[in-house]
C-alpha positions in Angstrom: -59.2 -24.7 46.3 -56.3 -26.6 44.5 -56.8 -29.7 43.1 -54.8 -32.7 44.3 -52.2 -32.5 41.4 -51.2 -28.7 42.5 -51.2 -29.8 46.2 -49.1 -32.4 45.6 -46.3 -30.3 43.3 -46.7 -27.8 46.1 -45.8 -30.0 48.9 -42.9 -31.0 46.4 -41.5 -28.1 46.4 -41.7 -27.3 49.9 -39.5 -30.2 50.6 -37.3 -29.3 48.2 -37.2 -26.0 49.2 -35.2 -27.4 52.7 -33.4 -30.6 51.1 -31.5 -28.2 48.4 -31.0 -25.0 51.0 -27.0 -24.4 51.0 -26.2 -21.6 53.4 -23.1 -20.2 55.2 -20.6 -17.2 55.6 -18.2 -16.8 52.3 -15.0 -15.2 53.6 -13.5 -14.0 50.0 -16.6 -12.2 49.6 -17.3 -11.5 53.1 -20.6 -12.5 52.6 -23.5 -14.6 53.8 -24.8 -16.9 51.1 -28.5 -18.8 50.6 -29.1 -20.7 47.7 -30.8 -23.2 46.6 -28.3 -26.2 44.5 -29.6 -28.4 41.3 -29.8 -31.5 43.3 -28.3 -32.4 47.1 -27.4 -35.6 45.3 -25.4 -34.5 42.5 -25.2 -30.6 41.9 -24.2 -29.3 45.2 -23.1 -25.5 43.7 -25.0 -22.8 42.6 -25.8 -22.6 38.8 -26.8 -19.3 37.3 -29.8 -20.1 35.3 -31.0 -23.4 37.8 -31.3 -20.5 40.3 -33.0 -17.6 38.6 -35.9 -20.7 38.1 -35.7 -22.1 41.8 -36.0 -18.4 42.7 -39.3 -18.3 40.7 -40.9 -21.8 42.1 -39.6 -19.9 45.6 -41.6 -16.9 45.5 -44.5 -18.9 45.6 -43.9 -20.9 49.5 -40.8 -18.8 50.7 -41.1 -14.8 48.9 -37.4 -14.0 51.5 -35.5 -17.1 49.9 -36.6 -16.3 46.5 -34.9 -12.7 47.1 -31.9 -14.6 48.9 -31.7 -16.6 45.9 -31.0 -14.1 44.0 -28.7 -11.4 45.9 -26.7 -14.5 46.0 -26.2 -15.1 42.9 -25.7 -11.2 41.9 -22.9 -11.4 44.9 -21.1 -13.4 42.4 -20.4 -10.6 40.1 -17.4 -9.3 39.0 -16.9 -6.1 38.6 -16.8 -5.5 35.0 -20.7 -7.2 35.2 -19.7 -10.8 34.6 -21.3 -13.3 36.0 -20.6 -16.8 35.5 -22.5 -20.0 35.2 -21.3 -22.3 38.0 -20.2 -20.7 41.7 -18.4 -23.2 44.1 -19.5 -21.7 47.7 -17.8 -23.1 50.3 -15.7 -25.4 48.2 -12.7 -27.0 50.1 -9.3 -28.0 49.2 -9.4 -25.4 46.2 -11.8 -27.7 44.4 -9.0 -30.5 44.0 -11.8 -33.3 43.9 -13.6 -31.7 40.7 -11.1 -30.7 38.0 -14.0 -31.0 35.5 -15.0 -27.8 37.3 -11.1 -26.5 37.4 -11.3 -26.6 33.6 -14.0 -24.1 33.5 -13.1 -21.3 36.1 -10.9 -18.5 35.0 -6.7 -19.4 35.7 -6.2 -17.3 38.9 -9.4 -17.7 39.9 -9.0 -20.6 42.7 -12.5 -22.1 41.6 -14.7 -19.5 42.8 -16.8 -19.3 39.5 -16.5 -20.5 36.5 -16.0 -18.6 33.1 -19.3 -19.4 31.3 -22.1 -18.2 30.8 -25.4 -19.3 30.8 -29.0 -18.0 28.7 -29.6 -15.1 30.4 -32.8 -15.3 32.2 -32.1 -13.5 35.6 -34.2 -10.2 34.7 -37.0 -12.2 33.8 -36.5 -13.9 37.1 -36.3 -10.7 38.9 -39.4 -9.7 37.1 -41.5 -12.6 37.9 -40.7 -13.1 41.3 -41.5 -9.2 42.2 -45.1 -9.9 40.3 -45.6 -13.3 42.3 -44.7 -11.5 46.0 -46.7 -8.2 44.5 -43.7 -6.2 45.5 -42.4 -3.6 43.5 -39.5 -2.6 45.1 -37.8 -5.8 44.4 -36.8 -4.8 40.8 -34.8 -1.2 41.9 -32.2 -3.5 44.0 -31.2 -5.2 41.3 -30.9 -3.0 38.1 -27.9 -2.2 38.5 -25.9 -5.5 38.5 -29.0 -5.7 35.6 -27.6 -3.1 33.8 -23.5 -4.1 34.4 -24.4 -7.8 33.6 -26.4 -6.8 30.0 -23.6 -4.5 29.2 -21.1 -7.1 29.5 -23.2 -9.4 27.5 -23.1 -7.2 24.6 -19.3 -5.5 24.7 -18.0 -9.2 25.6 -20.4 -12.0 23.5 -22.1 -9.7 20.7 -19.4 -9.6 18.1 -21.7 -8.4 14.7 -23.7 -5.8 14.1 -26.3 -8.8 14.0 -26.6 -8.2 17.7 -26.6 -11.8 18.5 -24.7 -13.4 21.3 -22.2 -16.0 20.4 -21.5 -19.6 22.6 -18.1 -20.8 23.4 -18.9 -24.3 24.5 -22.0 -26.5 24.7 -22.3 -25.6 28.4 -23.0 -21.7 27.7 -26.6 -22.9 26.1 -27.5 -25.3 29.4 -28.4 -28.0 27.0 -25.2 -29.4 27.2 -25.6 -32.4 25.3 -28.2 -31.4 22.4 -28.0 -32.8 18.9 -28.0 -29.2 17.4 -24.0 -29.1 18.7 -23.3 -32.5 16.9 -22.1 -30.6 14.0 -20.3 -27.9 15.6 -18.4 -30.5 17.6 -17.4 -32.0 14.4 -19.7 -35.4 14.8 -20.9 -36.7 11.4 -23.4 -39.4 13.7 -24.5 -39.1 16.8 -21.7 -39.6 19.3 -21.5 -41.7 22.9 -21.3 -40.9 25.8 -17.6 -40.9 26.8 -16.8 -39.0 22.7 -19.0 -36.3 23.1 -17.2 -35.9 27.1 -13.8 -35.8 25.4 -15.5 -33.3 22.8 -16.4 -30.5 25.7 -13.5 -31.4 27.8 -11.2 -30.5 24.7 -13.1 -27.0 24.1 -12.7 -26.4 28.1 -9.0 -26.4 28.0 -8.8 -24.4 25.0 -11.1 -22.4 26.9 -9.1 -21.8 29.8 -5.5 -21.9 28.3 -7.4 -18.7 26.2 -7.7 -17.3 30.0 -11.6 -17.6 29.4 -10.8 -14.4 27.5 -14.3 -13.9 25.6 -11.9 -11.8 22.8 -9.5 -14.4 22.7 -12.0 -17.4 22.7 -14.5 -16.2 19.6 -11.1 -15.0 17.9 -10.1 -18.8 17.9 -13.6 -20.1 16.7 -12.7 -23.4 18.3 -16.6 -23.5 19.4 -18.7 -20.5 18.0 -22.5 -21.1 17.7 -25.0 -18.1 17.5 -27.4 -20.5 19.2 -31.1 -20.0 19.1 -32.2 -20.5 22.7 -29.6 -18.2 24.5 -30.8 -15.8 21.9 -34.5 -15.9 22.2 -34.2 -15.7 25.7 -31.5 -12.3 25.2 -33.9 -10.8 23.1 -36.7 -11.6 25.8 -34.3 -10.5 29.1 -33.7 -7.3 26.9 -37.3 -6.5 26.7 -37.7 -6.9 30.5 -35.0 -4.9 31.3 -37.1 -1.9 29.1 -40.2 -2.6 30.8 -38.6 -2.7 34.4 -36.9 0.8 33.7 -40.0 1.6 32.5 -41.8 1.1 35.1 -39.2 2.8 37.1 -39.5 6.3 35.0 -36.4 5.4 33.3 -37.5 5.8 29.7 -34.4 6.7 28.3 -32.9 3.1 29.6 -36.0 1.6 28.5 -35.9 2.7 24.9 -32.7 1.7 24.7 -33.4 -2.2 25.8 -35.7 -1.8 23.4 -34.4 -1.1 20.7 -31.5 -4.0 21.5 -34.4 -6.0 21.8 -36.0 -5.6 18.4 -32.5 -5.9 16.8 -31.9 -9.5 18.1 -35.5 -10.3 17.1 -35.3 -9.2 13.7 -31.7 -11.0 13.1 -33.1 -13.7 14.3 -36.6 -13.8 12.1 -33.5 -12.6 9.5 -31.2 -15.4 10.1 -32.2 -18.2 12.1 -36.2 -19.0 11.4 -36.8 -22.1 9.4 -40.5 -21.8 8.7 -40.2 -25.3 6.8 -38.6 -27.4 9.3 -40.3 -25.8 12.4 -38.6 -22.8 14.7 -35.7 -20.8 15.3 -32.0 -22.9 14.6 -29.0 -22.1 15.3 -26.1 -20.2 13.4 -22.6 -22.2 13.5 -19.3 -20.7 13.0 -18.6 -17.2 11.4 -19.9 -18.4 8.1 -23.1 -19.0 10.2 -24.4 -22.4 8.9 -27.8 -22.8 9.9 -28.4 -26.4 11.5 -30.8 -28.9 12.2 -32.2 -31.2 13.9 -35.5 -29.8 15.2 -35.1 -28.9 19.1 -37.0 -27.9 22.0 -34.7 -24.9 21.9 -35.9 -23.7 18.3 -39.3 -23.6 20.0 -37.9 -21.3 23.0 -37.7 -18.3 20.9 -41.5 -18.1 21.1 -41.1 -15.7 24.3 -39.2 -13.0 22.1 -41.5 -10.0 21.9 -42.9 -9.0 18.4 -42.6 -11.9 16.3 -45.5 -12.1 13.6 -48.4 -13.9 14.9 -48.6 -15.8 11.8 -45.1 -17.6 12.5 -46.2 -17.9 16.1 -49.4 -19.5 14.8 -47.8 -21.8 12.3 -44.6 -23.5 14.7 -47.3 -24.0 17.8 -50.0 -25.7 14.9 -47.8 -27.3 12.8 -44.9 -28.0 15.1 -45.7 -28.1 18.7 -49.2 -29.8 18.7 -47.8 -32.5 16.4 -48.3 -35.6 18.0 -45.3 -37.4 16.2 -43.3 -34.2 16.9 -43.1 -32.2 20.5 -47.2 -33.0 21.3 -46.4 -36.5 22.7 -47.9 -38.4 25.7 -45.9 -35.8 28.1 -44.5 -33.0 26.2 -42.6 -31.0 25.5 -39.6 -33.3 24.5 -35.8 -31.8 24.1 -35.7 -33.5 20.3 -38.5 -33.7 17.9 -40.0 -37.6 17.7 -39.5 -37.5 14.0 -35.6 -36.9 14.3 -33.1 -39.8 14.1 -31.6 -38.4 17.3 -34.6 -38.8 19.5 -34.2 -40.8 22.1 -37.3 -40.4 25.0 -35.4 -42.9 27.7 -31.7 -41.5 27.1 -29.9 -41.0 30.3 -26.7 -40.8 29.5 -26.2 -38.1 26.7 -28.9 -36.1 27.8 -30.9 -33.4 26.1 -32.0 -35.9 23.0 -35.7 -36.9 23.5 -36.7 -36.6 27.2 -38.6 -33.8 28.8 -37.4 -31.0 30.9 -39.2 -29.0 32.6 -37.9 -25.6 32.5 -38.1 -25.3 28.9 -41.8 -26.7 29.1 -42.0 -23.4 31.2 -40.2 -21.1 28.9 -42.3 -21.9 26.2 -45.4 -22.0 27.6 -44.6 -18.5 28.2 -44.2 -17.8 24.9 -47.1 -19.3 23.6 -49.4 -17.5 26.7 -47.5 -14.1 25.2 -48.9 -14.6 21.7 -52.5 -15.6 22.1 -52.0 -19.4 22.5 -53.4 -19.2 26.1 -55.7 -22.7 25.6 -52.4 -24.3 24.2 -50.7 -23.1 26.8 -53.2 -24.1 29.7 -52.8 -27.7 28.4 -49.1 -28.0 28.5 -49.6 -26.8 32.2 -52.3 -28.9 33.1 -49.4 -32.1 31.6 -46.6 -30.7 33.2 -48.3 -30.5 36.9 -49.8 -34.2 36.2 -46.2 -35.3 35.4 -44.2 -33.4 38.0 -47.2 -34.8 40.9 -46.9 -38.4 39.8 -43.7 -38.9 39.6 -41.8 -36.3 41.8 -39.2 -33.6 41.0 -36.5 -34.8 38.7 -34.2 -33.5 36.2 -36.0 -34.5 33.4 -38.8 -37.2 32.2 -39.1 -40.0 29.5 -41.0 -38.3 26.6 -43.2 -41.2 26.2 -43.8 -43.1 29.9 -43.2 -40.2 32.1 -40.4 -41.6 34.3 -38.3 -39.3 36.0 -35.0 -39.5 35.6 -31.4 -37.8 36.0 -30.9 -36.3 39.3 -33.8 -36.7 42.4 -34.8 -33.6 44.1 -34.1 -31.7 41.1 -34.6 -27.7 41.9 -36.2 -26.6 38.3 -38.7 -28.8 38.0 -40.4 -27.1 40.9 -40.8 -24.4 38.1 -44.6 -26.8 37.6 -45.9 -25.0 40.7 -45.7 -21.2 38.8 -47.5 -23.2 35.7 -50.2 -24.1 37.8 -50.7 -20.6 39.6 -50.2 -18.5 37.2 
C-alpha cells in the first residue's frame, strides 16, 4: 500500500495531468497535438525537456498521454533532425504578444519553434516510459527521429574532436539563470534581475540575426560554453540510444552510441572534473576556462555511464551529503550553501540556491546507477515529503521548503517516478 506522502504526490499529478493537458488540430503540420505545458499559469507551450519529464511522471496514471507526449514533441522535428526547445502550438496573431519568444525562433520561421536546444534527455525518456508501461514496442517508434535528432546534435553542436556539445545561450542548458554563466556573460558580481535579462536578450538577437545558424553562431563565440549538465546528460542519452538498439538487434548502431558515449565521458573526466571543488564544471569559450561556482549541474554528470567508482564515491561523500553544501534541510539545492551566490529564497534570478525537482531526479539516478542506492532512497523519501506538503511547483526554498515559481508546475510530478521506482 502507499503511504500517505505517495498518495498524496499521486493525486497531484493526476490533477495536473488535466489542468496542464493542451490539445488541438495543428494545420501547418496537419497534425493533432497532446501535450502537457510547464504551468497553465505561466508556460502555456510545449518545452522540449519539461515534456520528455511530464512524459515520465505520465506513464505512471495515463501510459496513452505519456506516448502522446511524446509523438508530439518528435512532430516538431525538422527534417534535418532538429528539434528545438520551445514549440508555440496554436499560437495566434503570429506570436505578436511574446517577442521574447520571436527572438528565439528561426527568421522565416513565423514562431513555430524556437532555435535552441535543450539537454538532451528524450531517449532516456523514451526509455523509461517503455520500462514503466512494460511495453517494448514503444522504443522502435521512435528511433528514428532518435537517430536524426543525435546526428544532428553531433554534425551541428559538436565542434572538437573532444566530442562535447557546445551552448549558444543560457537557455540551451534549462538553467537559465545559473551562477556558472556569470562569467561567460561577462558579470564580474552577481548581476540583477533586469542586467542578467538584457544579458540573454542581447545573445538572442545575435542569435537570430546569425539565422540561428549553429555554424554561424559558435563561429561568432558571442556565447560558447561546453557546459557540464547538457553534457552528462549527452553522454548518458548516448548510452541509451546503444542499449535501445541493442535491445533491438541493432549492434552495429549500438556500438557505435557507444563508443560516442565513452568519448564524451572521458573528455569530460579529461576536462571538466574538479575533484577538489566537487563535480563536473563547465568549459567556457574556445580557450575552455574551467569555472566555478559549485552547481547542482556539476553533480548531474553522475548518470554518465563508466565513471570511476572512486570519483562517484568521493562527490556523493564529500559533496552531496555535506550538510553546509547540497545535503540541506530539502536538497538538492541548484548552488552549493557554501557559495557567495546561494541564495535558498531567490525568485527572481532563479537557478541560485533553491531546489528543483527535476535535477533531484537526474541525480538520484546517477547515484542509484553507481551503487549509492541508500543515498539515493533518501533523497527520494525528501523529495516525495516536499512535493506532498507543499504541492507541485517550479521549484522550493532550499532551507524552509516553500514552493515557489510557477503553480501546477509539470516537472515536479517527476517525485511520483522517485517514489515508484
Amino acid at each position: 500500500m502507499e503511504s500517505p506522502d505517495v498518495q498524496q504526490v499521486r493525486s497531484l499529478v493526476q490533477r495536473m495531468a488535466k489542468t496542464n493537458l493542451k490539445q488541438g488540430h495543428d494545420h501547418s503540420l496537419n497534425f493533432d497535438y497532446s501535450y502537457l505545458c510547464p504551468s497553465p499559469h505561466e508556460y502555456k507551450w510545449q518545452w522540449f525537456w519539461d515534456s520528455c519529464f511530464h512524459s515520465i511522471a505520465l506513464a505512471h496514471i495515463d501510459p496513452d498521454q505519456a506516448v502522446r507526449e511524446l509523438e508530439t514533441l518528435v512532430a516538431t522535428q525538422r527534417d534535418d533532425g532538429f528539434i528545438g526547445h520551445m514549440h508555440f502550438w496554436g499560437v495566434k496573431l503570429g506570436g505578436f504578444f511574446r517577442p521574447w519568444a520571436f527572438g528565439q525562433a528561426p527568421p522565416g520561421e513565423h514562431l513555430r519553434s524556437s532555435g535552441l536546444i535543450q539537454p538532451p534527455v528524450l531517449a532516456q525518456a523514451v526509455e523509461r516510459v517503455a520500462q514503466i508501461v512494460g511495453d517494448a514496442a514503444i522504443p522502435p517508434r521512435f528511433m528514428e527521429a532518435l537517430d536524426l535528432y543525435h546526428a544532428w546534435l553531433a554534425q551541428n553542436r559538436v565542434p572538437d574532436d573532444d566530442g562535447l556539445i557546445v551552448i549558444v545561450s543560457p537557455y540551451e542548458s534549462g538553467t537559465d539563470q545559473s551562477p556558472a554563466f556569470d562569467e561567460a556573460l561577462g558579470f564580474k558580481s552577481p548581476p540583477g534581475r533586469w542586467r542578467a535579462g538584457f544579458k540573454n536578450r542581447r545573445i538572442d538577437a545575435r542569435n537570430w540575426l546569425a539565422g540561428y545558424n549553429s555554424g554561424k553562431m559558435l563561429s561568432k563565440h558571442r556565447f560558447y560554453v561546453k557546459e557540464a549538465l547538457v553534457n552528462g546528460l549527452y553522454a548518458d542519452s548516448l548510452a541509451t540510444m546503444a542499449r535501445m538498439h541493442r535491445a533491438q538487434g541493432n549492434n552495429q548502431s549500438s556500438a557505435a552510441y557507444d563508443a560516442m558515449a565513452g568519448k564524451v565521458t572521458s573528455s569530460m573526466l579529461e576536462k571538466m572534473l574538479d575533484r577538489a571543488n566537487g563535480g563536473f564544471m563547465s568549459l567556457v569559450g574556445t580557450e575552455e576556462r574551467r569555472v566555478l561556482p559549485l552547481t547542482v549541474g556539476a553533480l548531474v554528470p553522475l548518470v554518465m555511464p563508466n565513471i570511476p567508482q572512486d570519483i562517484v564515491d568521493e562527490i556523493v561523500d564529500r559533496h552531496i551529503l555535506r550538510r553546509d553544501k547540497f545535503w540541506l534541510r530539502y536538497p538538492l539545492p541548484s548552488v552549493a550553501a557554501t557559495e557567495s551566490t546561494f541564495n535558498a529564497h531567490e525568485d527572481k534570478l532563479i537557478w541560485r540556491g533553491p531546489t528543483w525537482i527535476n535535477t533531484n531526479w537526474l541525480v538520484w539516478r546517477g547515484m542509484r546507477a553507481h551503487g549509492h542506492s541508500e543515498t539515493a532512497e533518501h533523497l527520494a523519501t525528501r523529495t516525495v515529503e516536499l512535493v506532498a506538503k507543499q504541492g507541485l511547483y517550479e521549484y522550493y526554498n532550499s532551507l524552509s521548503g516553500q514552493g515557489m515559481g510557477a503553480r501546477s508546475f509539470g516537472w515536479s510530478a517527476l517525485a511520483l517516478d522517485m517514489a515508484l521506482a
